[in-house]
N, C-alpha and C positions, 0 to 999 in steps of 0.2 A: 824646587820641586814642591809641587804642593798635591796634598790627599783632603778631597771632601766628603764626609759623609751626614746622612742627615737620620733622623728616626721620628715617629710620631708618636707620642706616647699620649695615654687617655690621662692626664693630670691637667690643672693649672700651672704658671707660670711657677704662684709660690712656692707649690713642693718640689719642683724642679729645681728652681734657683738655688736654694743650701745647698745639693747635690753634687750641682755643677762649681758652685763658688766659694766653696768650706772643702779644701788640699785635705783636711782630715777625711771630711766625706767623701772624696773621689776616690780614697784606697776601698769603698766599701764597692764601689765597682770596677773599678782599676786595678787588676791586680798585678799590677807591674809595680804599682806602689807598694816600696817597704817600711817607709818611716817619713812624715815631718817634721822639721825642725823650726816651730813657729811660733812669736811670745807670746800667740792670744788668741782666741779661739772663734769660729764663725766665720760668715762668708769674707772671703778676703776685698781690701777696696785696692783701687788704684795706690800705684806708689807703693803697695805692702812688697816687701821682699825677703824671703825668706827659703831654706833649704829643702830638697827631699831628697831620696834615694830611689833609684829605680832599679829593677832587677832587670836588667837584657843579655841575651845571650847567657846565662845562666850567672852574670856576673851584677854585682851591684855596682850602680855608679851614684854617683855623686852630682845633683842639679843643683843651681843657683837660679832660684824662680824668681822674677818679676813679674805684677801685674800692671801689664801696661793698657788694659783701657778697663772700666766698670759703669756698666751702665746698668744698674739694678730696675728690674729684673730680665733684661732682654740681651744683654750680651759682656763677657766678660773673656778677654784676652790675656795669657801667659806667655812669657819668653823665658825657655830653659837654657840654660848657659851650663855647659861642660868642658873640661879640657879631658880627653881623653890621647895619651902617644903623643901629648904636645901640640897637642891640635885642637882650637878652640871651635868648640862645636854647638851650633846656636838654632833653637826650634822655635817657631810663635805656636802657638796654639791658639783659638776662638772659640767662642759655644756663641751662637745665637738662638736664643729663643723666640718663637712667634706666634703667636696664639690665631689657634684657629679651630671651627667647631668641634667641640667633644675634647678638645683636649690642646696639646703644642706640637711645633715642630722644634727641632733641637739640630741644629748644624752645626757640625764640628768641623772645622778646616786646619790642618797641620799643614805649615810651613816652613820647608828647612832650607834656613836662609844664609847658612855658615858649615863651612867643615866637616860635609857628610860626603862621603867619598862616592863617586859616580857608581863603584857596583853596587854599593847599597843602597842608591838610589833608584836603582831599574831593579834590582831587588823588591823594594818596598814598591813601587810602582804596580810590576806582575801579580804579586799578592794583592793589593788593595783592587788592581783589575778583576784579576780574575779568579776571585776570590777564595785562597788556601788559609785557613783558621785553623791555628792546632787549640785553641780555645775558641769559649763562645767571644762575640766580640763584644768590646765597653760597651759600646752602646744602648746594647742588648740587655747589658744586666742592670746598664743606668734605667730602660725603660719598666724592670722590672721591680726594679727597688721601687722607684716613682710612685707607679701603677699602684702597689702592694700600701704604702705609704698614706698614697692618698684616698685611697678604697678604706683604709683603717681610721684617720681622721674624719671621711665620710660621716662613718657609721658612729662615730665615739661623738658627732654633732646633731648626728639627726633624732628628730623629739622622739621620746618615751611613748609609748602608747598604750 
């Protein structure tokens, strides 16, 4: 199964990219993230692997992240690996970045490519169709942090007068 969403945000690529590629920086818009467990800090590269915890269904779990592709600053891929009930359960996630006037585009494509059980997948499906959000969604706050970010490094560059 796979879910794509995209968002435009008025930034560069730069402010974008730590966002999308620093596991610390995505709890500031993910809040399903509860914790990283990672030996070093900053955008993660290929081959880094490292833990987090996600909160779903009111329960925490336990991920084994890999990143498996890094292409700074335009695209960076995760594979979440969990055994939940004995069941190994395996997500890719993608961010692509693409610049285009006035700012980016940012596509994010989740793929569950392991041990997600078919209701929760016409489950997740319904929702991301048609679209029921009991929160605002990632994307949305990632385009906000962004926006806010780079409007603030704008102005902290632009000359004195």
């Amino acid at each position: 199964m796979r879910i794509h969403e995209s968002i435009i945000i008025a930034a560069d690529a730069d402010a974008v990219w730590p966002l999308i590629a620093d596991p610390v920086r995505q709890a500031d818009w993910n809040g399903r993230i509860v914790s990283v467990d990672r030996n070093r800090s900053g955008p993660a590269g290929q081959g880094d692997r490292f833990d987090m915890i996600f909160r779903m269904s009111g329960r925490d779990r336990k991920c084994r992240v890999d990143v498996i592709e890094c292409d700074r600053p335009n695209r960076i891929a995760f594979r979440y690996s969990m055994t939940f009930k004995d069941i190994e359960r395996i997500m890719e996630v993608s961010f692509d970045i693409t610049s285009q006037p006035g700012g980016v585009r940012v596509d994010q494509i989740d793929q569950f490519t392991k041990g997600i059980p078919w209701l929760a997948r016409v489950v997740m499906w319904l929702v991301n169709r048609f679209g029921w959000q009991a929160e605002e969604p990632h994307l949305g706050r990632l385009k906000k942090l962004a926006e806010h970010s780079h409007s603030a490094a704008s102005a902290d560059s632009s000359p004195v007068r």
